[in-house]
C-alpha positions in Angstrom: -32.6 -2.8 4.8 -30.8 -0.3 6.1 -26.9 -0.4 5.2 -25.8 0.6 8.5 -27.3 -1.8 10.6 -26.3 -4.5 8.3 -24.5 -7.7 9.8 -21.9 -7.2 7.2 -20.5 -3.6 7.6 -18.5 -4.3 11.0 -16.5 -7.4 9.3 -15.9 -5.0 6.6 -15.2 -2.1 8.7 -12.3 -4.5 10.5 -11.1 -5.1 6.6 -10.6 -2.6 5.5 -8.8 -1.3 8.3 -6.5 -4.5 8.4 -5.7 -3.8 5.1 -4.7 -0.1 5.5 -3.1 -1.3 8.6 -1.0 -3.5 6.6 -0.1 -1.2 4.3 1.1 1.8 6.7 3.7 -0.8 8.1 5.1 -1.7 4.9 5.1 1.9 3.4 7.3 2.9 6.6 9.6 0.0 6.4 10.1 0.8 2.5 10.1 4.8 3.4 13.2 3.9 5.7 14.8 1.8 3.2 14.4 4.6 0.7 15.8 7.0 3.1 19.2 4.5 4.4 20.4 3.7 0.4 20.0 7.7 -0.3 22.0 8.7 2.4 24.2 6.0 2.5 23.8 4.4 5.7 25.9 1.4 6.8 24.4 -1.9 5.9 26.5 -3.7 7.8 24.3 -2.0 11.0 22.0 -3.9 12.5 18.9 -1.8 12.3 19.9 -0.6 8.7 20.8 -4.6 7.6 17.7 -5.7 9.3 15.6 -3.3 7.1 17.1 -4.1 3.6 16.2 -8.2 4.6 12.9 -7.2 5.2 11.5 -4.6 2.6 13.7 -6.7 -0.2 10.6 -9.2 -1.3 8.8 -6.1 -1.4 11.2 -4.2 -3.9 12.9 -7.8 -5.9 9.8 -7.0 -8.3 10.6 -4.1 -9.1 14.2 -4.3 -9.5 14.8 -4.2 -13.1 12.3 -1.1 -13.9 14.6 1.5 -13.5 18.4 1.9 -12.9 19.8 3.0 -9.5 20.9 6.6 -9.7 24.1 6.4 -7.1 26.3 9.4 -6.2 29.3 9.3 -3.9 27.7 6.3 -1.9 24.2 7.5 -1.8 21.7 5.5 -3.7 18.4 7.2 -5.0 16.3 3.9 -5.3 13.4 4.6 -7.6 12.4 0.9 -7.5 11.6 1.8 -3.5 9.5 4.5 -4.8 7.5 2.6 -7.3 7.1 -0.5 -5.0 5.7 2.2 -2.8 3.2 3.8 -5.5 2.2 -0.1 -6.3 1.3 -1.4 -3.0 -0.9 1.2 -2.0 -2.8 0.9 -5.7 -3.1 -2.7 -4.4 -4.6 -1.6 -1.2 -6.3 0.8 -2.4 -8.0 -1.9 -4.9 -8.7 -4.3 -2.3 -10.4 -1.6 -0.2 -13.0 -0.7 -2.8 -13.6 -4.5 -3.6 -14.1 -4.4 -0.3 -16.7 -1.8 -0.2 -18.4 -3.1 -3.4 -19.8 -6.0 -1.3 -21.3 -3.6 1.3 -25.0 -3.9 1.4 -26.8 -1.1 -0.4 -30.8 -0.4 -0.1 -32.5 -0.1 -3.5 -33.0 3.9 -3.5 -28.8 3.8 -2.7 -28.4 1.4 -5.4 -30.1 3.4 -7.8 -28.9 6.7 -7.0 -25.6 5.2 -7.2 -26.6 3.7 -10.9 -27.8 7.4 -11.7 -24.7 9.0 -10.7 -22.7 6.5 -12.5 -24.6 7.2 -16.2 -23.5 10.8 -15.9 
């Protein structure tokens, strides 16, 4: 069977792209949280306050790997940075387990096998 006309690649076409999707929109929200704590934006704004209450399940994890580096009211949040490095591993995970189910004819699969002895 060929693997492109397989009833399964379209579903996991769509999941992969929900995943990487998903991913973009959290690495901006934590890329604009990054940027507000280093240049010290106020939290008491509504836009900057808004931001902190969402991306902050998404750092709490990480909160006690490294220390905050804070100069004259600018924060350099490495925590942001790491949370940032581990969610796209974890998408990047879930993309190729993703892949891994997609169907494969036998000269792909043992190419693939060949490849993989190397």
């Amino acid at each position: 069977m060929d693997s492109s006309n397989s009833p399964t690649t379209k579903p996991l076409l769509k999941g992969t792209q929900i995943v990487w999707y998903i991913l973009g929109l959290l690495e901006v929200l934590l890329a604009f949280r990054f940027v507000f704590k280093l240049t010290g934006a106020n939290s008491e704004a509504g836009f900057t306050n808004f931001i902190y209450a969402v991306t902050w399940p998404f750092t709490a994890p990480f909160n006690a790997v490294f220390l905050k580096t804070a100069v004259s009211g600018s924060i350099f949040e490495w925590t942001t940075l790491l949370a940032m490095l581990v969610y796209y591993l974890i998408a990047f995970a879930i993309v190729r387990l993703f892949l891994m189910s997609k169907t494969v004819s036998t000269p792909e699969a043992a190419e693939k096998l060949d490849n993989q002895e190397k």
